[in-house]
N, C-alpha and C positions, 0 to 999 in steps of 0.2 A: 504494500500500500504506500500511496505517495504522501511522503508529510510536508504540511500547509507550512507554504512561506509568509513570512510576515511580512505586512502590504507596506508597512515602513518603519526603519530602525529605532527609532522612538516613538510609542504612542500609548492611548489608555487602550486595552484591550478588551474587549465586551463581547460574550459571548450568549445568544439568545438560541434557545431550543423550541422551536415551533411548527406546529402541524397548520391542516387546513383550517382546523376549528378556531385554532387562534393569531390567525393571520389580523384580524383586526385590532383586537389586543395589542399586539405585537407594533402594528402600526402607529396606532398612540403612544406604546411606550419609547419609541425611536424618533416622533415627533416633537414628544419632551426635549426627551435626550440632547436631540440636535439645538432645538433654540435654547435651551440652558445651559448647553455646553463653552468649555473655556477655548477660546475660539485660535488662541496661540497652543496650543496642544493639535496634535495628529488622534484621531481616531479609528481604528480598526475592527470593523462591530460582523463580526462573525454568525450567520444564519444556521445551523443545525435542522435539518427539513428532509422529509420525504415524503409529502404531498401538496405542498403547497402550488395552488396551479401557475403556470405560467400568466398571466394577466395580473397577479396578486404580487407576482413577485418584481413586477414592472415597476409597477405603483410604488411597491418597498423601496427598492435602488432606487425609485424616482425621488425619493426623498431627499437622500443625500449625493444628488449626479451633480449641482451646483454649489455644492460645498467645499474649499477646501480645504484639506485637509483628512478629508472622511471618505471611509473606504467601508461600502458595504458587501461583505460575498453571502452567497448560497454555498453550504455545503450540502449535495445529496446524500441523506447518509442511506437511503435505499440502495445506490449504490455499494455502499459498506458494509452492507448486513450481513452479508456471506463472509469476510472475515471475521467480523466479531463474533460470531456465534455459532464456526465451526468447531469443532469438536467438544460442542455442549449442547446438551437438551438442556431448553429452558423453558420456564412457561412464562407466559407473560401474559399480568391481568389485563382486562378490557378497560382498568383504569387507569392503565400509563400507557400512551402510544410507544411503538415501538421506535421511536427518535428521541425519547424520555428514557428508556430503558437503555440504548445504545450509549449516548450521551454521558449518562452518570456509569456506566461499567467504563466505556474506553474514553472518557474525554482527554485526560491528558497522554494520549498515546496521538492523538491526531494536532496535536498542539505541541509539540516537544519542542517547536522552537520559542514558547513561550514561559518566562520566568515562575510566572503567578498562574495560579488556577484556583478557581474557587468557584464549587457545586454548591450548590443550594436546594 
């Protein structure tokens, strides 16, 4: 698997786990973000997603395409699933999607070039 480079040598690093349900959510919370944010700082705000449609996720990046400074990506972690969770049976409730579950088992395996990590 290919580890995520970092979009620039210094910045806050923020990482959001979301599916389709809460793409709106997610939206307001990055709308915050961006106008209260410290404007001489770089930010690199990291998407963790495996259904979010395409149209939604327009809108997201459209957020911050005129900022600079701010770097927003999509990680597909559907793409990822088949390494995290080969050679283990796992069950996963219908109360954490499975980009919740991936997330909190491998995140700082997909972020190793990052100092800090902090799950919640």
């Amino acid at each position: 698997m290919k580890k995520l480079q970092k979009a620039f040598e210094t910045s806050v690093n923020i990482c959001f786990v979301s599916d389709e349900k809460y793409a709106k959510p997610l939206c307001t919370s990055l709308y915050s973000l961006l106008y209260n944010r410290d404007k001489t700082r770089n930010y690199d705000i990291l998407i963790l997603q495996d259904d979010i449609p395409g149209e939604a996720q327009e809108q997201i990046h459209a957020l911050g395409k005129d900022e600079p400074g701010v770097s927003i990506r999509f990680i597909n972690m559907r793409e990822r699933k088949k390494f995290f969770f080969r050679k283990r049976q796992m069950r996963i409730t219908q109360q954490l999607s499975i980009t919740a579950c991936i997330c909190l088992m491998r995140c700082s395996q997909i972020m190793k070039k990052y100092c800090i990590l902090i799950a919640t």
